[in-house]
C-alpha positions as CSV (number, residue, x, y, z in Angstrom):
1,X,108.1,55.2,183.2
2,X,105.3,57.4,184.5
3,X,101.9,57.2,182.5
4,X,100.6,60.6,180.3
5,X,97.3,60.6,179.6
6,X,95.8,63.0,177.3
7,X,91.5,63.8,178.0
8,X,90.4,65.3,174.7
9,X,86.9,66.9,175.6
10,X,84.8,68.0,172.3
11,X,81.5,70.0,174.3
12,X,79.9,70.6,171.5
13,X,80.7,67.5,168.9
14,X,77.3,67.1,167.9
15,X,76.9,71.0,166.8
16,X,80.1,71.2,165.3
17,X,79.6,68.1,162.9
18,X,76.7,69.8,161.6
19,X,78.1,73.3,161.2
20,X,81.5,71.8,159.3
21,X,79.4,70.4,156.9
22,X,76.5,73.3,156.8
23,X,78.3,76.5,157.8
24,X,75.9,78.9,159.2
25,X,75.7,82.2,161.5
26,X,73.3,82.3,164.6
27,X,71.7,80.0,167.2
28,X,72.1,76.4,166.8
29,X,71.3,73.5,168.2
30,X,70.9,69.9,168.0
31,X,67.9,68.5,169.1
32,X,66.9,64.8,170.6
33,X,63.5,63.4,171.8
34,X,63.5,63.1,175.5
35,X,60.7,63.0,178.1
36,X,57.8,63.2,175.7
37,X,59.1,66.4,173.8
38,X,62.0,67.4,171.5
39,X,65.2,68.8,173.4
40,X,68.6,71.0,173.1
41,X,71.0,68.6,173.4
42,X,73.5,70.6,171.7
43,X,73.7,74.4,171.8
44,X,76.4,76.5,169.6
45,X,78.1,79.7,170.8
46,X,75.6,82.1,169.8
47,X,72.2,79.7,171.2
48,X,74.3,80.2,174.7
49,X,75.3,83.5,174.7
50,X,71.1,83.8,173.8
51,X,70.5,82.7,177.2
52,X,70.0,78.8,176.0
53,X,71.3,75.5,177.9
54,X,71.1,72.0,176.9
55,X,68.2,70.1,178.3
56,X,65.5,72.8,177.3
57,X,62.7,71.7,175.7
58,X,62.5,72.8,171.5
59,X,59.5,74.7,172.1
60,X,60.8,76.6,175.5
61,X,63.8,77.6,173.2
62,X,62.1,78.8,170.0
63,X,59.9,81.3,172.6
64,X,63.1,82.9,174.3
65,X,65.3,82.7,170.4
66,X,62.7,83.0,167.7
67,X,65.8,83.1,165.3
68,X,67.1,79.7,166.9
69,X,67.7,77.1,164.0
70,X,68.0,73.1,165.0
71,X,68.5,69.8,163.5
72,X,67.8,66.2,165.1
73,X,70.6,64.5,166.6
74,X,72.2,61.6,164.3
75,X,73.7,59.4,167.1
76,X,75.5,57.3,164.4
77,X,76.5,59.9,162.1
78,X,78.6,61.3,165.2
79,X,79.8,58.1,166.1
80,X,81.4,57.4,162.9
81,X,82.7,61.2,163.1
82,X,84.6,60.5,166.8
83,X,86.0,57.6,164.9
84,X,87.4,59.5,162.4
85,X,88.7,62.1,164.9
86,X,90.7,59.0,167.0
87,X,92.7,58.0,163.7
88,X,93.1,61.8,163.2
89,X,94.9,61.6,166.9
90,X,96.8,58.8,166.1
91,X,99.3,61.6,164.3
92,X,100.4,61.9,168.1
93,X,100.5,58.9,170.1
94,X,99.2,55.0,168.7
95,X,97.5,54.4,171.7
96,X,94.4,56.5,170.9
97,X,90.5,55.4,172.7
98,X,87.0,56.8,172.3
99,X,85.8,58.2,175.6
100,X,81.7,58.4,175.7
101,X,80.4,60.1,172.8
102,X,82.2,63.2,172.7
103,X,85.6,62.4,173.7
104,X,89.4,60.7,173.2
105,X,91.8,59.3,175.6
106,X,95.3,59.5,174.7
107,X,97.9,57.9,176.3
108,X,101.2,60.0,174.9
109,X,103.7,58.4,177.5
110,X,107.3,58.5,175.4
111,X,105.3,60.2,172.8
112,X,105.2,63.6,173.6
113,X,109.4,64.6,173.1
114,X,108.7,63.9,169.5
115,X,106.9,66.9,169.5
116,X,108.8,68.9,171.8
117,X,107.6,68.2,175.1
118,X,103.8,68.4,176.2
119,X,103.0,72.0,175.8
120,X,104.1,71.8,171.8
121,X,102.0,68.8,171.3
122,X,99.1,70.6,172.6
123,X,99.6,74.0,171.0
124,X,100.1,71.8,167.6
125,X,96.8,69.6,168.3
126,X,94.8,73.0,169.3
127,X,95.9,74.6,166.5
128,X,94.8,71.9,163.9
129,X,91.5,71.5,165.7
130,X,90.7,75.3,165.2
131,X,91.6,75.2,162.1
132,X,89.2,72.2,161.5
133,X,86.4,74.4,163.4
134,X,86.4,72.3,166.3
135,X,85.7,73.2,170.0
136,X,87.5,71.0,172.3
137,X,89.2,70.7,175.7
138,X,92.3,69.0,177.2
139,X,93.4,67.9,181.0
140,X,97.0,66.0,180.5
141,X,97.6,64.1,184.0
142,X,99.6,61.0,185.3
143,X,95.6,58.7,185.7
144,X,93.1,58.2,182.5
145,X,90.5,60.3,185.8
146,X,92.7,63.3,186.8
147,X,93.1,64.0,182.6
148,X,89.2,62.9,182.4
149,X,88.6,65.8,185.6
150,X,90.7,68.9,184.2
151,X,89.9,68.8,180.5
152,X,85.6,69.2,181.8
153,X,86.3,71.7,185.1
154,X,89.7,73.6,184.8
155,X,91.4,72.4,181.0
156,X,95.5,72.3,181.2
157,X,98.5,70.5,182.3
158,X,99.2,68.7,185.7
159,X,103.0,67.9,186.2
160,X,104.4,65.0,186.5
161,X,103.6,63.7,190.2
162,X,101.1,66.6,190.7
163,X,98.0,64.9,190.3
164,X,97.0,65.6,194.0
165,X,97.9,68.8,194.1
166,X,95.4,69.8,190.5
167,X,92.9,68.0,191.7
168,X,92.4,69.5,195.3
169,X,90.6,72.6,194.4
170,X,88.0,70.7,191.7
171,X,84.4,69.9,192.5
172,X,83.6,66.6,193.9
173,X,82.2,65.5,190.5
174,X,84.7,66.0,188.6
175,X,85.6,62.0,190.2
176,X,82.9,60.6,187.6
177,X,80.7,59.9,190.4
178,X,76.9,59.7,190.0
179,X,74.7,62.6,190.5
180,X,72.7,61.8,193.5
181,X,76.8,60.5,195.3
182,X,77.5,64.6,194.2
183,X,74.1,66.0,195.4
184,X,75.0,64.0,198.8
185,X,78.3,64.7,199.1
186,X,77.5,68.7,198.4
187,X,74.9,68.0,201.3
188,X,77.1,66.9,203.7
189,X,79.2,70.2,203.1
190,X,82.2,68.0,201.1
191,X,82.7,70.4,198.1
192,X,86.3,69.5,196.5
193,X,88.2,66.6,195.9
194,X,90.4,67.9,198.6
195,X,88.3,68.0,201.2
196,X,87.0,64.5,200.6
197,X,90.5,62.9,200.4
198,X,90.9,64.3,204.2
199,X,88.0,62.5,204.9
200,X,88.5,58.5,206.9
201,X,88.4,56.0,204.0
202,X,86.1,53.5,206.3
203,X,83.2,56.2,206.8
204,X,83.6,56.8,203.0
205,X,82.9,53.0,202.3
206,X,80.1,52.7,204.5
207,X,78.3,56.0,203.5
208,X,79.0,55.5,199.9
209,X,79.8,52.1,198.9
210,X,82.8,50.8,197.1
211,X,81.9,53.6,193.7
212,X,83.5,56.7,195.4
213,X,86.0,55.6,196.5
214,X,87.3,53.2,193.5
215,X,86.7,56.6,191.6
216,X,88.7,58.8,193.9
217,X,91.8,56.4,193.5
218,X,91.4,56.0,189.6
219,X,92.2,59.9,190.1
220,X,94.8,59.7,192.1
221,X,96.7,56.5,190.4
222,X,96.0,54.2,193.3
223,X,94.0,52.2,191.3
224,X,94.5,51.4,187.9
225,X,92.9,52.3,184.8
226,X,93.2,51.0,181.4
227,X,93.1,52.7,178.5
228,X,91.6,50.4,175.1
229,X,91.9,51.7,172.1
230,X,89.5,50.9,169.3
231,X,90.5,47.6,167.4
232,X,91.2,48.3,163.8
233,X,88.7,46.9,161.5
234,X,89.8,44.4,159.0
235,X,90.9,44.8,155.5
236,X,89.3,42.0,153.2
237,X,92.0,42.1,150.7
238,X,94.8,39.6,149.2
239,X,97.5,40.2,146.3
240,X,98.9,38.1,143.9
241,X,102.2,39.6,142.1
242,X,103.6,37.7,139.2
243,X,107.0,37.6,138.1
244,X,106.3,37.6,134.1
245,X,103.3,40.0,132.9
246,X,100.3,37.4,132.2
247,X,97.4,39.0,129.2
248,X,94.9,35.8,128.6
249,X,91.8,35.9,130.2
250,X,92.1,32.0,131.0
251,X,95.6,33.3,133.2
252,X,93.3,35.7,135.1
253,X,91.2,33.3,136.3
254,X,93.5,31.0,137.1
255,X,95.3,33.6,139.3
256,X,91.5,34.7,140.6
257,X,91.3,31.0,142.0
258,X,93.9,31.3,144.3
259,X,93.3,35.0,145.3
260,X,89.7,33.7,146.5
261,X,90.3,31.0,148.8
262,X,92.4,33.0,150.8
263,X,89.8,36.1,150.9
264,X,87.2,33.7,151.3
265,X,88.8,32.2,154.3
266,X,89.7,35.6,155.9
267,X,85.9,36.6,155.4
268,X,84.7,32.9,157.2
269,X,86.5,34.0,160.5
270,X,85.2,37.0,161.0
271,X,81.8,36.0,160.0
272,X,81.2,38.3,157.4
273,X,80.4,37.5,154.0
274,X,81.2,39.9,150.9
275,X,78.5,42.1,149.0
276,X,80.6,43.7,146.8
277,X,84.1,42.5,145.8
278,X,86.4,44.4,143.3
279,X,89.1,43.3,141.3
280,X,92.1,45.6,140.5
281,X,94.6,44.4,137.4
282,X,97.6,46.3,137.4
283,X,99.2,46.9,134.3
284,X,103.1,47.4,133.4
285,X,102.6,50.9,132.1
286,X,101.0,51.5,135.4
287,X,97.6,52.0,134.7
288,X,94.7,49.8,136.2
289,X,92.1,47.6,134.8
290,X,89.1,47.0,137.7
291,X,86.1,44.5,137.6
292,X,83.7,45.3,140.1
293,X,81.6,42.5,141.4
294,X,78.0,43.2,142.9
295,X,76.9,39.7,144.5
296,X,72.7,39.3,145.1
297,X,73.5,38.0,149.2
298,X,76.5,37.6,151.2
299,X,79.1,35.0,149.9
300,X,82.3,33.8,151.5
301,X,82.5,30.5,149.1
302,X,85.4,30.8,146.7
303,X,83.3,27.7,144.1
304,X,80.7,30.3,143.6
305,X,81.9,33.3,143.3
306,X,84.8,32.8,140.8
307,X,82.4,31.5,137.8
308,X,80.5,34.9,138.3
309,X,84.0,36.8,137.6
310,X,84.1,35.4,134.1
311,X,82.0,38.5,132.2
312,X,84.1,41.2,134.0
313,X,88.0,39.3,133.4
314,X,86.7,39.2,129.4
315,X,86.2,42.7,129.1
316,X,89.6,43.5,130.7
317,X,92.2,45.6,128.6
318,X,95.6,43.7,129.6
319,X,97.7,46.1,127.4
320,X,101.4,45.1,127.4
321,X,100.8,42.7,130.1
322,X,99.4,42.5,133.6
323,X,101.8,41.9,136.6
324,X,99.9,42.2,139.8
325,X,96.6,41.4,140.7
326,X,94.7,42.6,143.7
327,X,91.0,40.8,145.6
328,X,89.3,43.4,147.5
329,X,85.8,43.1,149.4
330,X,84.9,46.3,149.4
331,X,81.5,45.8,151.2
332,X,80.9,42.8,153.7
333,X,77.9,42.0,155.4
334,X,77.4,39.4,158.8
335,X,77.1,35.9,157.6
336,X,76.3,33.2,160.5
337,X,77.7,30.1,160.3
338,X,76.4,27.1,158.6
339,X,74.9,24.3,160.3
340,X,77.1,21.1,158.9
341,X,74.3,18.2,157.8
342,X,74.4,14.9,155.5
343,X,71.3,16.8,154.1
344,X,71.9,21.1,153.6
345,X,69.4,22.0,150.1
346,X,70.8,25.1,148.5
347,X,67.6,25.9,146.4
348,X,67.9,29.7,146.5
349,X,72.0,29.4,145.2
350,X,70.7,29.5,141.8
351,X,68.3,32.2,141.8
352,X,70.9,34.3,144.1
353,X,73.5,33.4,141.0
354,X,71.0,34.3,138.5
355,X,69.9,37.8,139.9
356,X,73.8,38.0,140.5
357,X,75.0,37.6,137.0
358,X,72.2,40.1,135.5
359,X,72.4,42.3,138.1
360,X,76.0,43.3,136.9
361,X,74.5,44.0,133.1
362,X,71.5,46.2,134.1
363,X,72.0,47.0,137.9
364,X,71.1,44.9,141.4
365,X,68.2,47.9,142.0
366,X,66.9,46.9,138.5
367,X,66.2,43.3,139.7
368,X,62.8,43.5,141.7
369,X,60.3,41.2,143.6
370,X,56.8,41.7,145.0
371,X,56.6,41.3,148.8
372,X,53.2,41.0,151.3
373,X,51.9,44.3,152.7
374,X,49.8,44.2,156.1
375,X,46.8,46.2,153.8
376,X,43.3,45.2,153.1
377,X,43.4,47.7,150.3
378,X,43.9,45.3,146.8
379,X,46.6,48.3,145.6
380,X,48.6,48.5,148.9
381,X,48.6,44.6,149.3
382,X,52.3,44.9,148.3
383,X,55.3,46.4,147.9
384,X,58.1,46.4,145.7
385,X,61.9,45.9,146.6
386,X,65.2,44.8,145.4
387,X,65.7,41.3,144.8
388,X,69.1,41.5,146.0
389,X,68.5,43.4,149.3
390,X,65.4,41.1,150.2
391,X,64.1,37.9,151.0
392,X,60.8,36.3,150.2
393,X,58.6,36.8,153.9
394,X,55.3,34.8,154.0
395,X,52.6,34.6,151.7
396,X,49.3,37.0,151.3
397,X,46.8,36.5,153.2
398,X,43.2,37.7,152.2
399,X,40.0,36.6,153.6
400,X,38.6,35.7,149.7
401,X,40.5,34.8,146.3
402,X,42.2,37.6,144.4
403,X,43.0,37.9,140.8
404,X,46.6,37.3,139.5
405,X,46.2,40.2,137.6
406,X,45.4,44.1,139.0
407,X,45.2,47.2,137.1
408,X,43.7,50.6,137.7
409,X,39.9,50.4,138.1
410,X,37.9,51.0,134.6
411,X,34.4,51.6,133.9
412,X,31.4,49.5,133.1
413,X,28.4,50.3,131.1
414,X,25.9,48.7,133.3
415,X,22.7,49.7,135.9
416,X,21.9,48.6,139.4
417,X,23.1,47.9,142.6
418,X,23.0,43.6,141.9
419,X,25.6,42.1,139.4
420,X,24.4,43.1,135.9
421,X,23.5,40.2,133.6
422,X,24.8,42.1,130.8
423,X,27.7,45.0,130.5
424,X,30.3,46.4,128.4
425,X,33.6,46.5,129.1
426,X,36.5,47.5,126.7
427,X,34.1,47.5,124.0
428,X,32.7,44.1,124.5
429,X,29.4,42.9,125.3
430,X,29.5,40.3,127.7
431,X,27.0,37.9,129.7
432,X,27.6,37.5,133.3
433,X,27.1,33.5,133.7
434,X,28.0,33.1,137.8
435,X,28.8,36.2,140.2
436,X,30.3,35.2,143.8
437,X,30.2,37.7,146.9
438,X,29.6,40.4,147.2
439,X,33.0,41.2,149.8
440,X,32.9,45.2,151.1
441,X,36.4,46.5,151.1
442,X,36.3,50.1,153.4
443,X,39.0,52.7,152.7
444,X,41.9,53.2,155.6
445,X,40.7,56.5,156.8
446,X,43.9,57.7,158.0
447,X,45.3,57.8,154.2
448,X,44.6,60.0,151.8
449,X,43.9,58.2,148.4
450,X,42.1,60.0,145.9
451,X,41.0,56.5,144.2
452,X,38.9,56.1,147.8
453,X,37.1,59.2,147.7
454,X,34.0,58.0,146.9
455,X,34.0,55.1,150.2
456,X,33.3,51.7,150.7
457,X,33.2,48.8,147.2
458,X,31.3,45.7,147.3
459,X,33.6,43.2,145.4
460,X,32.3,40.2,143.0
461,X,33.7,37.5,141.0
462,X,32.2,37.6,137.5
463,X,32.7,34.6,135.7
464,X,31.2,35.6,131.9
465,X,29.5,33.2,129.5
466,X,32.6,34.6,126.8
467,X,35.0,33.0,129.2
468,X,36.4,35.8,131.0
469,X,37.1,35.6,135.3
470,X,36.5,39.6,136.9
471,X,37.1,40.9,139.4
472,X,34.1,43.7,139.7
473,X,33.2,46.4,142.2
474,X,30.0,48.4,143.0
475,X,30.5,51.7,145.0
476,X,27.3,52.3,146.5
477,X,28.0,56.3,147.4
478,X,28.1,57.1,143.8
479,X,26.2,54.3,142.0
480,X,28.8,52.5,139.3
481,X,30.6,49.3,138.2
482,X,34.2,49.1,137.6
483,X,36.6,46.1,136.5
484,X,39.2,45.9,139.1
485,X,41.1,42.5,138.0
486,X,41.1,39.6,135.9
487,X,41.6,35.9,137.3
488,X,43.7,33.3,135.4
């Protein structure tokens, strides 16, 4: 049986993504950073029929469509919507693959009668994509190139065997051939396909190379062309169906430690470990009981993860009975593999458990841990993030002690520029019995803090008779002493 191959062309893909979700009248266009300036990659009816084109630079475009409105281009937000659109087209034909960025190749060979022929399954496909508010363009064709070559120069239907014939008339890049082999083929006077299949094959080879003419024979079906679909992703999911209704905890988790295994070892050959695993009980009156799992790092190992399941089976309603139980991993991560040794310390399992088990009573985001911050400024020498969504990364690094304990600068009552020998602070009198430094800290100039305004702070370590470590600054620019820290 002779191939079909459908060439679904979507021009303006990364407009229309926007537009579904934002409708809006007027110029549009999508915009990415190109050559040292913003640029249209992406124009909508309107910005054309305004006189704009894609490849115009942002500012060029504003100056001839003042009322021109744009967004940056999201090159993964459109990749996930062209996936969506190629398990859309699998309503047609199973054999559906992504072509670029802004197209499908379908292959509807013993397909298309179920729809009543070729011209029914387009009108039916056209119709659902205006509906949807999507502007897109089909070539059907006997090669994956002919398709390719009348859905982007002359959109519609070769017959059967006519691939020749519907290409003859088309411009010489409609082969896929690289701009300069176009540019040089227009040259030399060789404007259509048909004219350059009259042409002799050897001076082709030898004035071209081996890339026009493999692509002239794609088109014309000498030379074959595989279509591959997207692979499916896998579902991380296992069932367990019982043939008497269980209701005691203790038969949950029994039944949870044979679910696991099984997920677990789905999970270790794909390499993925699970972030978030979800637990669905289904009752005999139909309704379901869920515990959700949210795990502090990746995990594929079943010994682990089935003590942290305990809280969430307790609190499970069983009803009249439960009689199916289904393991879901809802959110997997990449996990390399382990290196096997006599010797593997796990000394971060139990603190991973830990923030594990009270991350799912008061939240994972709850959970927090202080990280290093390339800063010389004592309040921007670290950040703060998720426990569960971080790892611990080096140490700090400062070129003199700092104090275990930082708080917002307060005032001294004390005089002069050298360490005072007495001062009060938080309504105590204290005697300064050793001061160390002084160290000058400068402000980052190219941040805006108002706590820097007044410049540069000499730092010193102020060890008091009364026992107290602080950390003191002087601000020369406005004369004054403030407590910045306390030492242990």
């Amino acid at each position: 049986m002779k191939k079909r191959i459908i060439s679904l062309w979507f021009p303006r893909l990364h407009s229309d993504r926007i537009l579904r979700r934002q409708p809006m009248t007027g110029p549009f266009a999508v915009t990415a950073h190109a050559q040292n300036t913003d640029r249209l990659l992406c124009v909508n009816q309107e910005a054309q029929s305004a006189g704009l084109e894609r490849g115009m630079s942002l500012s060029d475009a504003h100056a001839l469509c003042p009322s021109l409105r744009s967004e940056p281009h999201h090159p993964q937000a459109d990749q996930y919507f062209l996936s969506g659109l190629s398990r859309w087209a699998r309503r047609y034909c199973p054999w559906v693959a992504q072509d670029g960025g802004d197209g499908l190749l379908m292959d509807i060979t013993g397909s298309a009668h179920l729809f009543g022929g070729e011209e029914a399954m387009l009108n039916d496909l056209g119709h659902r994509l205006g509906h949807a508010r999507l502007n897109a363009r089909w070539g059907v064709a006997d090669t994956r190139g002919a398709a390719w070559a009348l859905a982007h120069y002359r959109p519609g239907i070769a017959a059967m065997g006519e691939t020749e014939h519907a290409l003859n008339t088309l411009p010489v890049a409609a082969l896929r051939i690289a701009p300069q082999e176009d540019v040089t083929l227009q040259r030399l006077g060789v404007k259509t396909i048909g004219q350059l299949t009259k042409l002799p094959r050897a001076t082709l080879g030898q004035r071209f190379g081996a890339s026009v003419l493999m692509r002239l024979d794609q088109a014309l079906g000498t030379h074959g062309e595989t279509i591959s679909p997207e692979a499916e992703a896998p579902v991380y999911a296992t069932r367990l169906t019982f043939p008497e209704p269980i209701g005691l905890s203790s038969d949950v988790m029994a039944a949870l430690e044979r679910l696991l295994p099984a997920l677990c070892a789905k999970l270790r050959d794909n390499q993925m470990g699970a972030r978030t695993m979800l637990l669905i009980c289904r009752r005999v009156d139909g309704q379901d009981q869920q515990v959700e799992l949210r795990l502090a790092r990746p995990l594929r190992d079943a010994a682990r993860i089935q003590p942290l399941f305990e809280r969430g089976v307790g609190t499970i309603d069983a009803g009249f009975g439960i009689d199916q139980l289904r393991l879901v991993a809802t959110q997997v991560e990449h996990l390399a593999v382990e290196q096997i040794a006599h010797h593997n310390p796990r000394s971060q399992d139990g603190l991973h458990d830990l923030i594990t088990r009270l991350g799912n009573r008061i939240g994972l985001d709850n959970i927090q841990r202080f990280l290093p911050a390339d800063s010389h400024i004592p309040e921007r020498s670290f950040k703060i993030a998720a426990a569960a969504w971080s790892e611990p990364s080096g140490t700090w690094v400062s070129p003199a002690p700092r104090p275990i304990r930082i708080f917002p600068p307060e005032g001294v009552a004390a005089s002069g520029n050298a360490p005072p020998k007495r001062f009060r602070w938080r309504r105590q009198s204290l005697a300064t019995a050793r001061a160390t430094g002084p160290e000058r800290i400068a402000p980052e100039w190219w941040l805006m803090d108002e706590n820097w305004r007044n410049g540069v702070r000499d730092y010193w370590r102020i060890e008091t008779q009364q026992g107290r470590r602080l950390w003191m600054f002087y601000t020369p620019q406005n004369p004054g002493w403030f407590v910045h820290g306390e030492f242990a």
